[in-house]
N, C-alpha and C positions, 0 to 999 in steps of 0.2 A: 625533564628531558623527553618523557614519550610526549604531552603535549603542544612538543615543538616539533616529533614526526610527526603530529598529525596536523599541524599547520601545513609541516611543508608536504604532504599530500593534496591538502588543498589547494596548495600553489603549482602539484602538479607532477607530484611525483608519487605514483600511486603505492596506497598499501596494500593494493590487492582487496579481493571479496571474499568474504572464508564461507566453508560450506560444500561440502560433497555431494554429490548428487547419487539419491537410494537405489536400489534395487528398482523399486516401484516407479521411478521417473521414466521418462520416456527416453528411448536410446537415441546417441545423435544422429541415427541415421532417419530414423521418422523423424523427430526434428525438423531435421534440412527439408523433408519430403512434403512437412506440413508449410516450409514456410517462414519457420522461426530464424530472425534475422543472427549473422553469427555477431560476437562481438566488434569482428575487424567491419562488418557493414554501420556500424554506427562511431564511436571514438574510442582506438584500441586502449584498453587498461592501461597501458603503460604511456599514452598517450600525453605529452607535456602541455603545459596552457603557454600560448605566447609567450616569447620569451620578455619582451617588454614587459606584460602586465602581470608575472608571476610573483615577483618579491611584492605587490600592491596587493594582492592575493592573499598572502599569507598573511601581510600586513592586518588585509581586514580581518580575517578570521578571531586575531588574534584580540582586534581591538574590539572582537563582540558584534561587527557591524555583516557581516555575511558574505556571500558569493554576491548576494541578487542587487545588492543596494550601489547602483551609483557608478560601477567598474563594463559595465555595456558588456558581458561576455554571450557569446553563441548559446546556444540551449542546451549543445549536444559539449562543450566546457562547463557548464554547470552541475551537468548531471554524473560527469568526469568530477569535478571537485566534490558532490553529494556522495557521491561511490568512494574515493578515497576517505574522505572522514566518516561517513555514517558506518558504510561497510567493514570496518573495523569495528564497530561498536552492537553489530548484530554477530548474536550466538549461534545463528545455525539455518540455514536458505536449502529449502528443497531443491534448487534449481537453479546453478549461477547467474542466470537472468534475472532472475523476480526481482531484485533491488532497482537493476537498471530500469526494465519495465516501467517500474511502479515511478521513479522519478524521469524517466522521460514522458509518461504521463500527467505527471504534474507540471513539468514546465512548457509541453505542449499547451496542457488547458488555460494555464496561467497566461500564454502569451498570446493566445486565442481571445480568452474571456479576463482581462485583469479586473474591471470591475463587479467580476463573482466569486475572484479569490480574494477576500476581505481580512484572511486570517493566514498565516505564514506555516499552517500545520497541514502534515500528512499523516494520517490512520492507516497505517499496512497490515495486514493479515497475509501469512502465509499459511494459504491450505492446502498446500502440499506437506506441510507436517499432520500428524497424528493429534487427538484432541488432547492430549497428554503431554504435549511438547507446548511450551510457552511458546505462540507464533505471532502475536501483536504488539505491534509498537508504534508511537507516537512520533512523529520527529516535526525538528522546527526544522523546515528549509532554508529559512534564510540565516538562526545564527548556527545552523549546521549541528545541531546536538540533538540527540535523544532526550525527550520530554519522559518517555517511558517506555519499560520495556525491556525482556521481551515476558508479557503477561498469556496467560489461557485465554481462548478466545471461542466462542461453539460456531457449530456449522450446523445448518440446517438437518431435522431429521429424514427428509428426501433427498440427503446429499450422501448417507452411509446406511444403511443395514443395522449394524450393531451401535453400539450405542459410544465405543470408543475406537478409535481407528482412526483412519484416513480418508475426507470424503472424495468421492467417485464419479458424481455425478453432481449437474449444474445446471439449472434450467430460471427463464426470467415467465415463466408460465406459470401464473393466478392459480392456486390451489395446491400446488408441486413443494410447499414446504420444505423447497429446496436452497441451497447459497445460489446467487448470483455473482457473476465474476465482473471486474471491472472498475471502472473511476467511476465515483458519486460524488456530489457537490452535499456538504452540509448542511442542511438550514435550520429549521427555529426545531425548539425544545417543546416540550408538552408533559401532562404526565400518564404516564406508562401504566399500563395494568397487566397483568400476566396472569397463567394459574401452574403450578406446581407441584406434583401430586396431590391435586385435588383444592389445594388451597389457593387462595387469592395473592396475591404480589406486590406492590406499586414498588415503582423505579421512575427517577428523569430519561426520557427516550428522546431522544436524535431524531427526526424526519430527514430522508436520504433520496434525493433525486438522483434514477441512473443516469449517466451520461455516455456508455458504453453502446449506445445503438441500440439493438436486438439482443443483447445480451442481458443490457438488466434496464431498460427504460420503464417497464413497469414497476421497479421497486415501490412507487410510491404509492399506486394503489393497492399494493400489492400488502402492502403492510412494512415494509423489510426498513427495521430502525437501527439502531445503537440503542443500549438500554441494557441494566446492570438486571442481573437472574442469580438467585439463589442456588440455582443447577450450577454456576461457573465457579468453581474455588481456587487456590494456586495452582495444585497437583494434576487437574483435571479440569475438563469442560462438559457438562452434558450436552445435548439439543435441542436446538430452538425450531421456529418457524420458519427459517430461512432468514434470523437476522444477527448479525455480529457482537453476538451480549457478551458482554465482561461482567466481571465481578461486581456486586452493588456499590460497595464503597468505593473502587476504582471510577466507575459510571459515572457515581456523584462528582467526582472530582476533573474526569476529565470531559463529559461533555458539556459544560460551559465552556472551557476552552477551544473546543471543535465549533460550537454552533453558531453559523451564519458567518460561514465562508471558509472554513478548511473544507480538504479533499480525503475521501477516501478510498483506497486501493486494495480490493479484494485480489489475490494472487491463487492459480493452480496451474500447476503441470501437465494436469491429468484433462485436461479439455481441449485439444490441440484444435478445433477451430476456436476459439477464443483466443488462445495462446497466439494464431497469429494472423487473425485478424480484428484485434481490437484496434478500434480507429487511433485511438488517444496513444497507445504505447506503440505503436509502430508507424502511423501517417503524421503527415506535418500538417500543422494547424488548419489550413484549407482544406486537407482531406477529411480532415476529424469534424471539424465543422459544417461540412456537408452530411457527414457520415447522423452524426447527431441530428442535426433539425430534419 
């Protein structure tokens, strides 16, 4: 029975987004002031799909086959049917947007670039949680399910002060060992080396193109990978370089899956020029695409 509420979520009857927004978030009146879109300016939550092509909808869900494949819907219905199913299945959102964000990002890029999105996955971090709050997860897009998650995830040690908390700061500037915020395109694998008090490492590491403009298009020379660290355990995340490491054995496991051609969406609250002017989660394809090259 719940399986079949969350079909018909995706056919368009929403379950809502769960997730309180902290103390620490930004209030909605800075907000507004920065620019951050409300939800009525994109497709209100409660917003229906067609009515024609809703029972087709659920249908596909149902049969495994996805929102994306073959039913021709709007960008801003799809990210209405990713929010009604995924959203239900995420624990805990600094920020009622970050979900939205992060998949109207990805189907902006996707409809922009389809042959760079090779792979049906999105990598979400939210860091506007605390390094102690499991804030990563996997998701398939297209058959609409949680691959994983929600798992510990680090942030850069130029992104906090202390070494557990919340990070603060966010910078795409070469030597700043800080997070960058944004869409990154996956690509090829390599192997990883790290040091950890004092000791040597190896891990499979992710190579991460920014895609976010100014915000994080240096990632790549910059170092900023995926890649499993001894610092990350269930409970807790230590500090990296500025790159989004998981746990070793997680690593192993899911970046083959990520590599050469999923996306990923690094999320904070706490950077309100990013917050709303990233190309990708607020312009339409032609802006993002100019925004980018």
């Amino acid at each position: 029975m719940r399986s079949n509420l969350h079909v018909l979520a995706a056919a368009g009857f929403c379950l809502g987004v769960s997730g309180a927004l902290p103390h620490h978030v930004l209030d909605a009146a800075t907000l507004r002031a920065r620019r951050l879109p409300s939800t009525a300016a994109a497709v209100p939550a409660n917003a229906p799909l067609p009515a024609q092509n809703a029972w087709k909808a659920a249908r596909a869900v149902l049969n495994g086959v996805g929102i994306e494949t073959g039913l021709g819907y709007s960008r801003e219905a799809r990210v209405h049917s990713a929010l009604g199913v995924l959203g239900a299945r995420v624990r805990e959102q600094s920020h009622p947007q970050a979900l939205r964000l992060a998949f109207e990002a990805y189907y902006n890029f996707k409809a922009a670039h389809p042959e760079k999105v090779r792979k049906p996955y999105l990598y979400f971090v939210d860091y506007g949680l605390d390094s102690r709050t499991p804030r990563g997860y996997v998701f398939d897009m297209e058959a609409l399910r949680v691959v994983d998650g929600p798992f510990t995830v680090a942030h850069g040690r130029g992104s906090s002060s202390g070494r557990d908390g919340v990070p603060t700061r966010f910078s795409n500037r070469n030597g700043s060992a800080a997070t960058s915020l944004g869409l990154f395109l996956a690509q090829e694998t390599y192997s990883f080396t790290g040091h950890n008090s004092g000791r040597l490492y190896r891990s499979i590491g992710l190579r991460l193109t920014g895609l976010s403009g100014a915000f994080n298009n240096r990632a790549r020379s910059r170092g900023v990978v995926v890649h499993g660290a001894p610092y990350v355990a269930p409970d807790k995340a230590g500090r990296s370089e500025g790159c989004p490491a998981m746990e070793p054995g997680r690593a192993q496991e899911l970046i083959p899956t990520l590599a050469n051609g999923a996306l990923v969406f690094l999320f904070s609250p706490l950077d309100g020029a990013w917050l709303s002017e990233d190309p990708w989660a607020h312009g339409d394809s032609a802006e993002a695409g100019s925004a980018n090259g």
